[in-house]
N, C-alpha and C positions, 0 to 999 in steps of 0.2 A: 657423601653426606652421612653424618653417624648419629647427630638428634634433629628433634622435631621442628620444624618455625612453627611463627604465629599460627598459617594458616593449614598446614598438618594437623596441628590440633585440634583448630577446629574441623577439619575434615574427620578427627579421629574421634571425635565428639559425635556427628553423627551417627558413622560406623559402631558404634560403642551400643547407642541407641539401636538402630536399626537391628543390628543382628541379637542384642538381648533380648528384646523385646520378640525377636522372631519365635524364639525357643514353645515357649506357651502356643505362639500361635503354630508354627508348626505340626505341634502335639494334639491341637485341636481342629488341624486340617488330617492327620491321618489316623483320627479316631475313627472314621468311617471309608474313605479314600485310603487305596492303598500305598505304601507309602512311598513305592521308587515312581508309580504314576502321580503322585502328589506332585514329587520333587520333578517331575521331568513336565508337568506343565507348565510350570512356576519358570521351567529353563527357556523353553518356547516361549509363553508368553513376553521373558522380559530381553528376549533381542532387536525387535522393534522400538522398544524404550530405550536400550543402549544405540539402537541406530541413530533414532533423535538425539539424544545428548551428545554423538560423535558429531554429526552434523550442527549442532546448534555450536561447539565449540571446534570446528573448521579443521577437524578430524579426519583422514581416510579412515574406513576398516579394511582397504584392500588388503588381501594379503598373499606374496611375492610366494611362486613356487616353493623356491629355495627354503620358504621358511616354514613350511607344510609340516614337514616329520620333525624338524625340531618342537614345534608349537604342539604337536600331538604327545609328544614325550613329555613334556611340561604341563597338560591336560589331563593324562593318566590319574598321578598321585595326586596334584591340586585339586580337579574338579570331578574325575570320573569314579574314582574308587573312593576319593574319601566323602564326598556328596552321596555316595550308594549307600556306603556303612551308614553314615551317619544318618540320613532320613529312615533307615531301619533299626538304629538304636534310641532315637527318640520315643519309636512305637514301641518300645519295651522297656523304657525306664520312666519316669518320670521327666516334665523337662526340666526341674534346675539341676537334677543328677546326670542329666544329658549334658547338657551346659557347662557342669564342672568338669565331667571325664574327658572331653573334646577339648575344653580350653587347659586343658593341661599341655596344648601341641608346643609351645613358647619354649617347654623342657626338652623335647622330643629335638627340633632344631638343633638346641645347641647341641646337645647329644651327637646329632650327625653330622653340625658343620664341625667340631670336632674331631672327630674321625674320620670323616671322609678329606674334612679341607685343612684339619689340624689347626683351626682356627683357636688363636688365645684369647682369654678374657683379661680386663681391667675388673680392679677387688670391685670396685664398683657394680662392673654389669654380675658380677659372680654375688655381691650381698643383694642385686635384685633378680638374681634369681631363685636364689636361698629365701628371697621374702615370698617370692611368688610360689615355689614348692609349701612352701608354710600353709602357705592362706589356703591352697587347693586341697591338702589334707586336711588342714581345718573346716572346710566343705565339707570332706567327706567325710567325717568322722562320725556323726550323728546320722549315717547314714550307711553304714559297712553291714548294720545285721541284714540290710533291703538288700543291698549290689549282692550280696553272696547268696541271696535265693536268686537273683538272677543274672548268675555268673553270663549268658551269653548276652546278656543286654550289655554289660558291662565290658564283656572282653571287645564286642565289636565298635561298641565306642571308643575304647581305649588303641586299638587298632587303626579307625579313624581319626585319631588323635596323630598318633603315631607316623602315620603316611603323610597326615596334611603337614607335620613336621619335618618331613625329608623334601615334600614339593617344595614346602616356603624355600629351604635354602636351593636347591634346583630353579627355584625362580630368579633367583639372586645371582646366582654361579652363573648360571646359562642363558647370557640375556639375547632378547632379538628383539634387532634393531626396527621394531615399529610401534606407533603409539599405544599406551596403554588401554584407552579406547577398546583397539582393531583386536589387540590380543586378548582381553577378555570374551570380545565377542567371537571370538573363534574357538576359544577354551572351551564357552559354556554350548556353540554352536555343537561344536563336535560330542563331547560329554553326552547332551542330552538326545544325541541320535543312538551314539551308543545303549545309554540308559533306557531308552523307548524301545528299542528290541529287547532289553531286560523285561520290561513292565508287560509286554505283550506275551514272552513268552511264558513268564511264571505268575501275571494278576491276570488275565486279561478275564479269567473267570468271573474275577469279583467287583469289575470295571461297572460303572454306577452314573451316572448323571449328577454332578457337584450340586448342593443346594445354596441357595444365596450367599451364607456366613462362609462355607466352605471355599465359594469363588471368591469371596474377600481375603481370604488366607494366601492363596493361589497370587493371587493380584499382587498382594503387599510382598511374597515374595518376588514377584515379577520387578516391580520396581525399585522397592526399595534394598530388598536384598541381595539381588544380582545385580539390576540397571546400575544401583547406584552402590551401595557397600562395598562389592566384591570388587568394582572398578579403585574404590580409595583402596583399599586391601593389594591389589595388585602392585598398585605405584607404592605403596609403602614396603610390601618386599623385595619390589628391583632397586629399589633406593637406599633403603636401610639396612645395617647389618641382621642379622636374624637373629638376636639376641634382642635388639634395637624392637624390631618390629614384631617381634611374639610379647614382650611385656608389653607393649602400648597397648594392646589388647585387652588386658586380664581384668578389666571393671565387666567383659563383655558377661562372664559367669555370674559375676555378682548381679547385674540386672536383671540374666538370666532368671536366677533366685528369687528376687525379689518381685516381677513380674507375672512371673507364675504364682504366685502365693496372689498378686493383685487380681489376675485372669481367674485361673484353675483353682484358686483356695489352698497353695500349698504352703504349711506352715515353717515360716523362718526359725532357726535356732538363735542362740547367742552364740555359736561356731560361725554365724553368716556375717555377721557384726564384726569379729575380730579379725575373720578371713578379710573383710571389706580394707581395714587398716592396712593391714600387713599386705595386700594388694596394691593399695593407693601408696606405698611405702616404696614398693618395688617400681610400677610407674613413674615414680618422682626419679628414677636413677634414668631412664629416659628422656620423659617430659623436660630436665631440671637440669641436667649434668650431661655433657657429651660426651658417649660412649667411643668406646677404640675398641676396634679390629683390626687381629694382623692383617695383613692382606698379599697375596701372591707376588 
């Protein structure tokens, strides 16, 4: 499968949603909460909700010995490390500057199915990804004298960027054979055990009681961005090429943007505008045009 049907898109429509929109709220859950116990309640919480929707769509989440240490190797880069960087580079940038640097991962993929799997491109998927490099420096552009007073906000974002860019195609290369369901919930099961010895051993000083708004962040990650995003997210990278499935992504920054300016007051440029185009430009070689990959 190398483009989207009807109903990928509309799944990629939610996804798009849910995770833009999380950026703001994320930012505004670990203004006070620290931020790898943010991220690792939000993990806990929403395994019960992925349990329900395995169940309500006649799903096991069993999962077979055998498939233990591959699914931990596939956990690492997807959800362990680049969910750590990442909920600790939001608390130091801004979040639509958070939002750009991360979704820059679309480039990082190809990058590695390249060299690692020698993976060729159609002019096609290569002019959308020259649209999509475009439009993410035009993000950042109105925004380089900020990122360089805060070179480590930035590099660790770009880091998580970077990792979440070698899991997508490791998720793609390396499939196991169980539903998409059982494998997420074991991704984010294992992840956030790990993470929770993180959180104890380096926050647990500044470990607080969540107030109302703060459980509501927690929550909305619980369901909507793990239950339900990271699950369409998963089947779109075992299914698609990685090139494929990193651009169907890239409206996620632009919501990103524009959401936080709606929540947090952060002011849009006319860089966000044009990046917006040159985004929706690159998407349409996805959404529009069925992409090739060589394949082994």
């Amino acid at each position: 499968m190398n483009s989207l049907s009807r109903k990928d898109i509309l799944l990629l429509i939610a996804l798009t949603l849910f995770w833009g929109l999380n950026w703001p709220v994320m930012k505004f859950g670990v203004t006070r909460i620290p931020p790898v116990t943010f991220r690792v309640m939000g993990m806990f919480c929403s395994l019960p909700v992925m349990w329900f929707f395995a169940r309500r769509m006649n799903e096991s989440i069993a999962l077979p010995k055998k498939h233990i240490l591959p699914l931990i190797r596939l956990s690492i880069p997807n959800i362990l490390v680049c969910q750590t960087l990442m909920i600790i580079g939001v608390r130091m940038l801004s979040s639509g500057r958070a939002a750009i640097l991360c979704y820059t991962m679309p480039i990082w993929a190809v990058i590695f199915a390249s060299l690692l799997f020698r993976e060729k491109l159609s002019r096609t998927a290569l002019f959308g990804i020259l649209c999509a490099s475009a439009g993410a420096l035009l993000l950042l552009s109105s925004e380089f004298s900020t990122l360089s007073s805060n070179a480590a906000g930035t590099l660790i974002m770009l880091a998580a960027a970077a990792i979440w860019g070698y899991g997508t195609v490791q998720l793609k290369r390396r499939q196991i054979p169980i539903p998409t369901s059982s494998l997420t919930f074991w991704m984010i099961a294992f992840s956030a055990s790990v993470m929770a010895v993180i959180a104890l051993i380096f926050e647990h000083a500044s470990w607080q009681a969540p107030e109302p708004l703060e459980w509501a962040a927690i929550l909305y990650n619980a369901v909507f961005v793990f239950g339900v995003a990271t699950t369409i997210w998963n089947k779109m990278a075992r299914t698609l090429p990685p090139f494929a499935s990193g651009l169907s992504i890239m409206m996620v920054p632009v919501v990103g943007v524009f959401s936080g300016a709606w929540i947090l007051s952060e002011t849009p440029h006319w860089q966000d505008y044009a990046a917006m185009l040159l985004i929706l430009a690159s998407m349409s070689t996805v959404l529009l045009k069925p992409g090739t990959s060589a394949r082994k």
